[in-house]
N, C-alpha and C positions, 0 to 999 in steps of 0.2 A: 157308589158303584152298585150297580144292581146282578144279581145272580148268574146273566145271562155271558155279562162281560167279564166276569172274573176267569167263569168256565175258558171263555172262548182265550184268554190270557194267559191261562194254563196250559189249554191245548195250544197255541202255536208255539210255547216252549218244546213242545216236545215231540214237533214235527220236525224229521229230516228236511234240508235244503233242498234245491234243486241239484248244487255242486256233490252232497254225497251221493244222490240215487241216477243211476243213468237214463238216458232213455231207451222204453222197451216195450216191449205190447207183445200181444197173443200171437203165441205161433214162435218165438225167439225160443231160443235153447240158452238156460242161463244156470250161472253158479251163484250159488246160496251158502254167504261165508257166515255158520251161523253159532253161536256161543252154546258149547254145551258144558253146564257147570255138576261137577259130582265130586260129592263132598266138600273139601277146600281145595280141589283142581279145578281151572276151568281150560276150556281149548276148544279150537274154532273146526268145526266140520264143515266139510263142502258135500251139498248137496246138490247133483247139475240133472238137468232134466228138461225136459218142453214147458214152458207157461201155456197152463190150459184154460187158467182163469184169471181175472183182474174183479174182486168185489170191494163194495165198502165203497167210502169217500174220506178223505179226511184222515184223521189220527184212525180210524177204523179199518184202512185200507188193506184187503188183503191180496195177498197171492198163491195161487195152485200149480204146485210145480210135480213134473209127473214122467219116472224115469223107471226102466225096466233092469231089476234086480233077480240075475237065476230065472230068470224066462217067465217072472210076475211082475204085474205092475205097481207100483209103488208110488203115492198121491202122498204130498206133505203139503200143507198148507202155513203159509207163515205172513205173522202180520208186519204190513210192510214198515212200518216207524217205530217198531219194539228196537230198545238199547242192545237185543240180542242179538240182533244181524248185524255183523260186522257190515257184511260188504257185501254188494250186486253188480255180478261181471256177467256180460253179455258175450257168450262165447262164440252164435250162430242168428243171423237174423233167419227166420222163418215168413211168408206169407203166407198171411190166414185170412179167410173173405170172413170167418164169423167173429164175435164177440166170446166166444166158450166153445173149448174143441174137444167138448164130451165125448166125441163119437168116435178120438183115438182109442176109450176105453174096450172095444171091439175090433181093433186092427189089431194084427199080426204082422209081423214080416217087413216088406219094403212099403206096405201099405200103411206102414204107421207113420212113414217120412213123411215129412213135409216141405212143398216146393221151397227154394232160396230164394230170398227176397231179391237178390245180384239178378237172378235169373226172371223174378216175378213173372206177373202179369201184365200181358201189355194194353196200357190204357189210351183209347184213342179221346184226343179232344176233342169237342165240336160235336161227336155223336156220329160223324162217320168216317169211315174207312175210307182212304183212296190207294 
């Protein structure tokens, strides 16, 4: 066996399934069940917020979740296949036309919503309208 394939061995052991992680994308409002250990206590914090980012690939993969705290914003990032996250509940689907929704970091107010996916947009097939 050569180097390449032992790695790659190691790493699918320690990727999540598809049955633990849900499906979800940018623009969803989600909960973040995530293991906080101090000293010899450990306990699971929920962290719930907009997904503003999806990076990485792989055992790399991460996620930018981003929730307003006392009228501040508040950005944690967590890697998605770390043993720490318990668990990812999908509390709100959102639609979002970009890939990174950096530009909540300057809303305020109702400006910071984001349309419901129930409601989305309406996509004509064909290319036109009748």
């Amino acid at each position: 066996m050569n180097r390449t394939t032992i790695m790659e061995s190691v790493v699918a052991d320690q990727l999540k399934n598809e049955a633990e992680l849900p499906k979800f994308g940018v623009g969803d409002t989600v909960d973040v069940h995530y293991k906080i250990i101090e000293g010899d206590k450990e306990r699971i914090q929920v962290f719930q917020g907009v997904l503003i980012a999806v990076t990485g690939r792989g055992i790399h993969k991460m996620i930018t979740v981003r929730r307003i705290v006392a009228n501040e914003g508040v950005e944690r990032s967590f890697p998605l296949h770390s043993p720490r996250m318990a668990k990812l509940d999908v509390v709100r689907r959102g639609d979002a036309r970009r890939a990174k929704l950096f530009y909540l970091r300057e809303r305020f107010g109702k400006a910071r919503r984001l349309r419901d996916q129930r409601r989305g947009l309406k996509h004509v097939e064909g290319g036109t309208a009748e």
